[in-house]
C-alpha positions as CSV (number, residue, x, y, z in Angstrom):
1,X,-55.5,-4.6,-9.9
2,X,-52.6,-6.3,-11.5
3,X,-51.0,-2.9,-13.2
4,X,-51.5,-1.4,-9.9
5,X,-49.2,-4.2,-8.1
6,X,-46.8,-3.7,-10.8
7,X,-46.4,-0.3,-10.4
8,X,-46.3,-0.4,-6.5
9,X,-43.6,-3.3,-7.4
10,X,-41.3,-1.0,-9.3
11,X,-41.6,1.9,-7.4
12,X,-40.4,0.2,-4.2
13,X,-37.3,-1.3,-6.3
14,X,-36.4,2.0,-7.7
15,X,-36.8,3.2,-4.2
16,X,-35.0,0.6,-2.5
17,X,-32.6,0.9,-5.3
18,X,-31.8,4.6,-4.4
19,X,-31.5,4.0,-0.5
20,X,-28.7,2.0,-1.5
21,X,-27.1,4.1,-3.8
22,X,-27.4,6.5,-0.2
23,X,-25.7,3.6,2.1
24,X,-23.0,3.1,-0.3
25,X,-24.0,-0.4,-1.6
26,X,-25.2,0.3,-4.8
27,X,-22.5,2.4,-6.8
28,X,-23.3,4.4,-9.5
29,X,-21.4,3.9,-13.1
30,X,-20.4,7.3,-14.6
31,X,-17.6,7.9,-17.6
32,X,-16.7,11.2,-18.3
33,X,-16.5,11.8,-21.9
34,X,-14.8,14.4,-23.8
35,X,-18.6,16.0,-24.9
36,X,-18.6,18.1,-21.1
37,X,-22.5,18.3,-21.3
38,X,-24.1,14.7,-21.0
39,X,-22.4,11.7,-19.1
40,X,-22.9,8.6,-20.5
41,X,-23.8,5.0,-18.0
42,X,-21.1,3.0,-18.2
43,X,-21.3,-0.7,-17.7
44,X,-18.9,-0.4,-14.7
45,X,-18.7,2.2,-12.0
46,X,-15.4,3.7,-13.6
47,X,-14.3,7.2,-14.7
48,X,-12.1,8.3,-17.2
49,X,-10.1,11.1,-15.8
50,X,-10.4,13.8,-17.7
51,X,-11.7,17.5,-16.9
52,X,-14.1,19.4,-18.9
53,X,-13.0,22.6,-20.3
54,X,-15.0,25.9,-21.0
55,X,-12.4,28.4,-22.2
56,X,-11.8,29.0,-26.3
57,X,-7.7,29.2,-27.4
58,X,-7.1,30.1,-31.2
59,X,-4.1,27.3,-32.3
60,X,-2.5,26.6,-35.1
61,X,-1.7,22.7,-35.5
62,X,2.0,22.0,-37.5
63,X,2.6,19.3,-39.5
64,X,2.8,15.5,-37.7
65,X,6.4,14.3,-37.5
66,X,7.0,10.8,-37.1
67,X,10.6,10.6,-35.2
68,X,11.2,6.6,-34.9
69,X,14.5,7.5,-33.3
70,X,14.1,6.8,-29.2
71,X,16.3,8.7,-26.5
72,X,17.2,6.1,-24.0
73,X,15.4,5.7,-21.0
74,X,16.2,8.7,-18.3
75,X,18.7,7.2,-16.0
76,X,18.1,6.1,-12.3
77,X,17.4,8.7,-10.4
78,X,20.0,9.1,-7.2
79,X,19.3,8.2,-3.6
80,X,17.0,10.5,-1.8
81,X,19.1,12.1,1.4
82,X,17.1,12.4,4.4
83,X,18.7,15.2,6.7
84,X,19.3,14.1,10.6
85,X,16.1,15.2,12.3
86,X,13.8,15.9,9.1
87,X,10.7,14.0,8.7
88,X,11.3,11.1,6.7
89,X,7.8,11.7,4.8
90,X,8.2,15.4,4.0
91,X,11.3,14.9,2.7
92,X,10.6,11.9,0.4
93,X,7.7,13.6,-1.0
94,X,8.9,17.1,-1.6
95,X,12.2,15.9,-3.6
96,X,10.1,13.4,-5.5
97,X,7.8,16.6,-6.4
98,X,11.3,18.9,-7.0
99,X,12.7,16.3,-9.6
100,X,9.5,15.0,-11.6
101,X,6.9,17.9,-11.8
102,X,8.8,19.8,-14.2
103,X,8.3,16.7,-17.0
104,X,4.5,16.1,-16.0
105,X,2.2,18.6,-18.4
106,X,-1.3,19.5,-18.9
107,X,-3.0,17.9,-22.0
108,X,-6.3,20.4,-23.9
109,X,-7.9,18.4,-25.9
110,X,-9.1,21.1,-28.9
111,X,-11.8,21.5,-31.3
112,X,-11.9,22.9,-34.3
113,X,-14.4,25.1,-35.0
114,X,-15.3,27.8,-37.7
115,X,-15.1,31.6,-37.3
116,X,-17.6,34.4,-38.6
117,X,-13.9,36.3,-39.7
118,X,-13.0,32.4,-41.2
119,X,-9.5,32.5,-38.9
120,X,-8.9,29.3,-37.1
121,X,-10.6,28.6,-33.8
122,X,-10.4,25.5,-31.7
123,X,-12.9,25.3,-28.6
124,X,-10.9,22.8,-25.7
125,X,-13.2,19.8,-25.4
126,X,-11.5,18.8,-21.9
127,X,-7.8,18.5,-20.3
128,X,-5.5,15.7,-19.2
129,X,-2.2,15.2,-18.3
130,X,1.1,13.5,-19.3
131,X,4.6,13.3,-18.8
132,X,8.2,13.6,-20.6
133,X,9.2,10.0,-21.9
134,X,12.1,11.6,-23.9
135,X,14.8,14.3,-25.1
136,X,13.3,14.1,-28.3
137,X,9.6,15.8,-27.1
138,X,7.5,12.4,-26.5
139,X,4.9,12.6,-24.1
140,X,2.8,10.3,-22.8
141,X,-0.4,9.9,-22.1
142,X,-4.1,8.0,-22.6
143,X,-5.9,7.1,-25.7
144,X,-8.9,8.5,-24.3
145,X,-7.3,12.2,-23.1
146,X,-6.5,12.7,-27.1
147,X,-9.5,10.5,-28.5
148,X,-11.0,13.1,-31.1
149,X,-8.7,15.9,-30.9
150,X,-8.6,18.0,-33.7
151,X,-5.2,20.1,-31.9
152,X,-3.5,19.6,-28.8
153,X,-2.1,22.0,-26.8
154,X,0.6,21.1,-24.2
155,X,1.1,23.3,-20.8
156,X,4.8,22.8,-19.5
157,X,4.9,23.5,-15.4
158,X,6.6,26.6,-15.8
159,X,3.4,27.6,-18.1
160,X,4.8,28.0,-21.4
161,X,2.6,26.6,-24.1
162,X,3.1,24.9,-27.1
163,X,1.4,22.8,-29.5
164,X,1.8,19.0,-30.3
165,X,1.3,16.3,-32.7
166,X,-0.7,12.9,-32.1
167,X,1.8,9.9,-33.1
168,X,0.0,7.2,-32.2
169,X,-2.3,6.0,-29.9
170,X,-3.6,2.1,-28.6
171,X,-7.3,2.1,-27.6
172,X,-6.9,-1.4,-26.1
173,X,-3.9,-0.4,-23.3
174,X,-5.7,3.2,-23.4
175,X,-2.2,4.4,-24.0
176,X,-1.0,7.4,-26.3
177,X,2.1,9.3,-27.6
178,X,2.1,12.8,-28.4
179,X,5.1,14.8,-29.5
180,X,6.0,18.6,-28.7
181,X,8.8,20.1,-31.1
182,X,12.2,19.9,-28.4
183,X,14.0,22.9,-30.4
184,X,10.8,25.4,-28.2
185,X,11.2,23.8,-24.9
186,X,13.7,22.3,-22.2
187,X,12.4,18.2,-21.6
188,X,13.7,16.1,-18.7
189,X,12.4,12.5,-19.0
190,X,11.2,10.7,-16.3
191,X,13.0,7.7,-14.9
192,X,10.9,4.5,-15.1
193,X,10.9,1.4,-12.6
194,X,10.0,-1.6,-12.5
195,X,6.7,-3.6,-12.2
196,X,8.8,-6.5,-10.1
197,X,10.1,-3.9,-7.5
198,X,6.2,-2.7,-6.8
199,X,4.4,-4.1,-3.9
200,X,1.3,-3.8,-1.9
201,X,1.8,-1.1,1.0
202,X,4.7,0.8,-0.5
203,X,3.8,4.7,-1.3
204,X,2.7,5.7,-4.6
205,X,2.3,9.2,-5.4
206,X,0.6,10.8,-8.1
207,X,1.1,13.9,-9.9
208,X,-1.4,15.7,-12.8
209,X,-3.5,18.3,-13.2
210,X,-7.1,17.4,-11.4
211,X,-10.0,19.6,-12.3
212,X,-7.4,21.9,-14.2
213,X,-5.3,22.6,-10.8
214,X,-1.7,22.5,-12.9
215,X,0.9,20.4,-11.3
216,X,-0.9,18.9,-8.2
217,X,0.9,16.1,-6.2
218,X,-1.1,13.6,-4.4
219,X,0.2,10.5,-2.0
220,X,-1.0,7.2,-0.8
221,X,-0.1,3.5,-0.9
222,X,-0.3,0.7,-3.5
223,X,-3.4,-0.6,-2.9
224,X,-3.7,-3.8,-4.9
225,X,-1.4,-5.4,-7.8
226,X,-2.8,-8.0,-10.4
227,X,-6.7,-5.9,-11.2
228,X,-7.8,-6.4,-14.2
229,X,-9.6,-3.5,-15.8
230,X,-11.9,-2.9,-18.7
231,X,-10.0,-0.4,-21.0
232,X,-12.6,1.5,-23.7
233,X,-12.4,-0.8,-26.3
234,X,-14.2,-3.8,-24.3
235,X,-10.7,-5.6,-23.4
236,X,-9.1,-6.1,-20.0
237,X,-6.0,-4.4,-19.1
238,X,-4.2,-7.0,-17.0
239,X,-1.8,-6.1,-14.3
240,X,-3.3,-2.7,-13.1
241,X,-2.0,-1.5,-10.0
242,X,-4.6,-0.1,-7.6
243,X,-4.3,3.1,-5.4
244,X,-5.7,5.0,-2.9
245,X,-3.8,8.3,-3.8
246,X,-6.0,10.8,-4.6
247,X,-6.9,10.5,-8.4
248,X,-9.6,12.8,-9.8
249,X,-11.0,14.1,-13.2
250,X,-7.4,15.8,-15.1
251,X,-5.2,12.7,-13.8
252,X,-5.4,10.6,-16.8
253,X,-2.3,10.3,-18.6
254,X,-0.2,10.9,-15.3
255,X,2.0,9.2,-13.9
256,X,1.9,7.2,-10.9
257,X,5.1,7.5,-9.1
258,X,7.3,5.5,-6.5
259,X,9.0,6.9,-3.9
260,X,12.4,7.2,-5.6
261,X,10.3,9.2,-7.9
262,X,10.4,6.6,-10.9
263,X,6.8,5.9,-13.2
264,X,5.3,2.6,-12.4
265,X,2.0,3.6,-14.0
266,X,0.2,5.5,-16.0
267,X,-3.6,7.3,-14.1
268,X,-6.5,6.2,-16.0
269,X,-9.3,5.4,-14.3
270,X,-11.3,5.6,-10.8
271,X,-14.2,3.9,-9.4
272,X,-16.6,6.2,-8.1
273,X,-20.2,6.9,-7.3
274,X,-19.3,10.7,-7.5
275,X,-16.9,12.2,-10.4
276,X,-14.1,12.3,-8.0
277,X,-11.7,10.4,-5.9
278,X,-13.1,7.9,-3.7
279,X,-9.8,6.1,-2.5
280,X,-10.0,3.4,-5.7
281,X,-7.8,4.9,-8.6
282,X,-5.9,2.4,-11.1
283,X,-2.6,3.0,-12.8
284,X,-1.8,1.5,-16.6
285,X,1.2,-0.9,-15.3
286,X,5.0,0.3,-16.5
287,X,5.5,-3.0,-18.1
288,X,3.0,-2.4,-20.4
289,X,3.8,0.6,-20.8
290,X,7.4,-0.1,-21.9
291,X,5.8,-2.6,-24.7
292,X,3.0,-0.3,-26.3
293,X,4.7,3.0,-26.2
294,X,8.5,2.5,-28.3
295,X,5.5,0.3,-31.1
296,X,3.5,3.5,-30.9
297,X,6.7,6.0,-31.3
298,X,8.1,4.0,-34.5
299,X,5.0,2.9,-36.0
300,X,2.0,4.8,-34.8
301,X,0.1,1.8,-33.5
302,X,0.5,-1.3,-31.3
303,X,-0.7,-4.5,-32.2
304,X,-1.8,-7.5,-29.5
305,X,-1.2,-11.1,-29.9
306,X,-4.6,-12.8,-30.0
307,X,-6.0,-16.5,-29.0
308,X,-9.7,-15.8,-30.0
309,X,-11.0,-17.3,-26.5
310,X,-13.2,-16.3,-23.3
311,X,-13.5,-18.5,-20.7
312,X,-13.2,-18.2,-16.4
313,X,-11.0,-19.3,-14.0
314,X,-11.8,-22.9,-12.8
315,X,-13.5,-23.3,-10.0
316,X,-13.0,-26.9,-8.0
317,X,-17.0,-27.0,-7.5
318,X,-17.3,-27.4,-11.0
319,X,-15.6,-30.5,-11.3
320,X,-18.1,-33.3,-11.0
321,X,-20.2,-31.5,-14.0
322,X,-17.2,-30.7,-16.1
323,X,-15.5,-34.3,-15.4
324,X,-12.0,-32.3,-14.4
325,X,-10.0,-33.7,-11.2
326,X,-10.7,-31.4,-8.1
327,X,-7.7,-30.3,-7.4
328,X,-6.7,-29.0,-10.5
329,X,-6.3,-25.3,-11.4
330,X,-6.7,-23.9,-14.6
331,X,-8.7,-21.5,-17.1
332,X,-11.4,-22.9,-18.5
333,X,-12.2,-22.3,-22.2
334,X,-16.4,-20.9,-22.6
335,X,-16.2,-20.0,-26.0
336,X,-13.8,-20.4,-29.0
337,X,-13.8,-17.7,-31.8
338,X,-14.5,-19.4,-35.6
339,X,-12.1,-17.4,-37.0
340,X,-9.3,-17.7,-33.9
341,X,-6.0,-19.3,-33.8
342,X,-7.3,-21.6,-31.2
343,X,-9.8,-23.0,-32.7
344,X,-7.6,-23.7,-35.8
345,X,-5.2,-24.8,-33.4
346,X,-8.0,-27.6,-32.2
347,X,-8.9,-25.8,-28.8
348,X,-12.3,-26.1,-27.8
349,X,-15.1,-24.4,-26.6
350,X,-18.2,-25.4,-23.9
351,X,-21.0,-26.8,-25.7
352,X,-23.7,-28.4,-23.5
353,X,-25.2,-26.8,-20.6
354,X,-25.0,-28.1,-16.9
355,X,-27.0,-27.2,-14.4
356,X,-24.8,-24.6,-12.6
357,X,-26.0,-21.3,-12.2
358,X,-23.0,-19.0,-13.5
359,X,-25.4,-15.6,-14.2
360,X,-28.9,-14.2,-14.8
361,X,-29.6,-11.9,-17.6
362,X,-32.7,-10.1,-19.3
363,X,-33.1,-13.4,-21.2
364,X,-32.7,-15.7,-18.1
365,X,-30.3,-17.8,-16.2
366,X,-27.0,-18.2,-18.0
367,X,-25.7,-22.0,-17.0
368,X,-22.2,-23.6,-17.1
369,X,-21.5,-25.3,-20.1
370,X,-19.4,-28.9,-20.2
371,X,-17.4,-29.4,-23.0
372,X,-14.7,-26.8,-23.1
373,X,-10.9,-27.6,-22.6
374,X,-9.0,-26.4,-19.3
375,X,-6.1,-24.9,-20.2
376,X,-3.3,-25.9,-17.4
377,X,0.1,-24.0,-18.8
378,X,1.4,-21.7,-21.2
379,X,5.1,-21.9,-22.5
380,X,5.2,-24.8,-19.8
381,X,4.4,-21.7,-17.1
382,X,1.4,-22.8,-14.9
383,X,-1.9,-21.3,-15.5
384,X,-4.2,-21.1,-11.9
385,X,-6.7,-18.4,-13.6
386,X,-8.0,-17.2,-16.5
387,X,-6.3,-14.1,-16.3
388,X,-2.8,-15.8,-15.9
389,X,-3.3,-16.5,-20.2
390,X,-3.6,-12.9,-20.7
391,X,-0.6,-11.7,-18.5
392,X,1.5,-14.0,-20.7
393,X,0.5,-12.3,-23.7
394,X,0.4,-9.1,-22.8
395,X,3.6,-9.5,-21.3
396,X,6.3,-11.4,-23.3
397,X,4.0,-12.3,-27.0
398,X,3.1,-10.5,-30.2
399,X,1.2,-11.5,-33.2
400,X,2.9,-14.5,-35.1
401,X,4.9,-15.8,-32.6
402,X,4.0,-18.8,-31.4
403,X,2.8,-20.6,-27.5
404,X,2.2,-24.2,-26.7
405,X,-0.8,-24.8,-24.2
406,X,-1.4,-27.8,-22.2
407,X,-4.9,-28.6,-22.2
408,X,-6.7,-31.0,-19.8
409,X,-9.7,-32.4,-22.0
410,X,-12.4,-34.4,-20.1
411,X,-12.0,-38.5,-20.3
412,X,-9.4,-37.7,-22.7
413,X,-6.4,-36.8,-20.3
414,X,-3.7,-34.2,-21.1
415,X,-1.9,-32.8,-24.7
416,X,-0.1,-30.1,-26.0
417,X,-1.2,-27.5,-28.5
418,X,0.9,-25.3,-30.5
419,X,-1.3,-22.1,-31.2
420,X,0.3,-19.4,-33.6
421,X,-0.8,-16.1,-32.0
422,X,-3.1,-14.2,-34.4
423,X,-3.5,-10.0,-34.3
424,X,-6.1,-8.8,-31.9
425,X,-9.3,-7.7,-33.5
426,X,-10.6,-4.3,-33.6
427,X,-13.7,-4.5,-30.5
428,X,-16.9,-5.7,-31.7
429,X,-15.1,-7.8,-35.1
């Protein structure tokens, strides 16, 4: 009788589970890998936006060439003209289309696979898409559009092909660099603007190559500024910019434009319950961009700064268990790596539990530890979330240089700590 009840039990969650799934309130969590068969369950409803492809091409892959020289940045792009009586709309999107689509390309991802005649033959694994950084044939795109690649093959809009080199790629900012050889083809960089200018309700348009579809231009608005996203490797990409422009499987690596037609992101991810646009797509931010991708052009990697911490952003409810004033703000420090700057710095982890309620897991409920420091400021700039600490980083530090924090430690008042920034381990380390 028992086993019966269980069973009844667990079909009505699985059933209750799936009329959700039908009303929209349960999501389901896809990737897309670059195996086309199986998809994998993510831990997140997210997509990596890539499209599957079927066709075989025969390539032959050159020799790598590292160029560490850098063209300049394209310069600003002019003032677009709106003609008296013209639709303002129509005109802003069709010129931002006319200048940028020629330096946005189609990414196969390649194979290699063995011939019965023993010739060279590379099977494409799936496509994305990327765009001109330089004169000197960088192109840029994600981690996870190359991830694997044996060749890479680069469509141009006016469909000339021609194959490219990986230089580098960054699995944490899910950011690569590819390279075609400039002496085969015409490349116009595209301009690049600025994080600061971006704000929420301004047009963003986004041009790739969705489902294979070469070239496509989609519109909408800046959603949200600030997300922070999950990249591959386990760490969050901070400062994601949020859109409701169409963004499907074949975006990744595009760029996500403004409307003077300038890259303030790079497409890499959507939330979906379907393997296609649903309204949520989020963009790599330019300011990251501009850090990873001249480290990845010179040197073939990037490396982040590292404080060896996890932790949440302070909630005021928590202060009669933690002993912190209530109207404080802050990042409160969980957990403090052995091996981290910080705790060799003297930061300090939680270590007794409370009895708040944080999360419930297979094992059971997960509590709020006391204990841990409250980080207030970094550099002397105030700190109101956890997030705030890996802006800064991300932002303006590299490994070996240094940052004070101010720490609030419980019946022990405020102090300074002087962490030097360590190099960010590899996921998992």
């Amino acid at each position: 009788m028992k086993r019966s009840s269980a069973v009844a039990l667990v079909a009505g969650i699985l059933l209750l589970g799936l009329l959700l799934m039908g009303c929209g309130l349960v999501t389901a969590s896809v990737r897309l890998l670059s195996d086309p068969t199986p998809t994998r369950v993510a831990a997140a409803p997210q997509l990596s936006l890539r499209t599957p492809t079927p066709a075989a091409l025969p390539e032959v892959r050159p020799e790598a060439t590292v160029v560490a020289q850098v063209q300049p940045a394209a310069p600003a792009p002019a003032p677009i003209t709106i003609a008296p009586g013209a639709d303002t709309e129509t005109e802003i999107y069709t010129e931002v289309y006319r200048r940028v689509s020629p330096s946005v390309v189609r990414i196969d991802n390649l194979t290699a696979v063995s011939s019965p005649r023993g010739s060279d033959t590379a099977l494409p694994e799936s496509q994305g898409s990327g765009w001109v950084w330089d004169a000197n044939g960088h192109i840029v795109t994600n981690h996870h559009v190359v991830e694997g690649a044996d060749r890479l093959m680069v469509t141009l809009a006016d469909g000339v092909e021609v194959p490219a080199d990986l230089i580098g790629s960054d699995i944490d900012s899910d950011l690569a660099v590819i390279r075609v050889d400039p002496g085969l083809v015409q490349l116009v960089p595209v301009a690049r603007g600025s994080l600061d200018e971006v704000q929420v309700g301004q047009r963003a348009i986004a041009i790739g190559n969705p489902f294979g579809f070469d070239n496509s231009m989609t519109t909408g608005i800046v959603s949200a500024l600030g997300r922070s996203i999950e990249a591959q490797s386990g760490y969050s990409i901070p400062l994601a910019i949020q859109t409701d422009a169409a963004i499907n499987p074949g975006n990744s690596g595009g760029p996500l434009l403004n409307e003077r037609g300038q890259v303030i992101g790079v497409n890499f991810l959507i939330r979906s319950a379907v393997a296609s646009s649903s309204g949520v797509g989020f963009a790599i931010p330019i300011n990251i961009v501009e850090r990873v991708v001249p480290s990845i052009i010179e040197t073939g990697a990037y490396e982040h700064s590292w404080l060896g911490v996890s932790g949440r952003t302070y909630s005021p409810a928590w202060a009669e268990a933690l002993g912190f004033p209530v109207e404080v703000r802050g990042a409160y420090i969980m957990s403090v790596r052995q091996d981290g700057p910080a705790r060799r710095a003297g930061l300090r982890g939680a270590t007794t539990d409370t009895n708040i309620p944080l999360a419930a897991d297979m094992s059971g409920i997960v509590y709020l530890q006391r204990g841990g420091d409250l980080v207030t400021a970094i550099d002397g700039q105030p700190v109101r979330t956890f997030d705030d600490i890996l802006i800064y980083l991300e932002s303006y530090k590299s490994p070996g240089d240094e940052v004070v924090l101010t720490v609030l430690r419980a019946n022990q008042g405020e102090r300074d700590l002087t962490v030097p920034l360590g190099r960010r381990p590899a996921s998992g380390q």
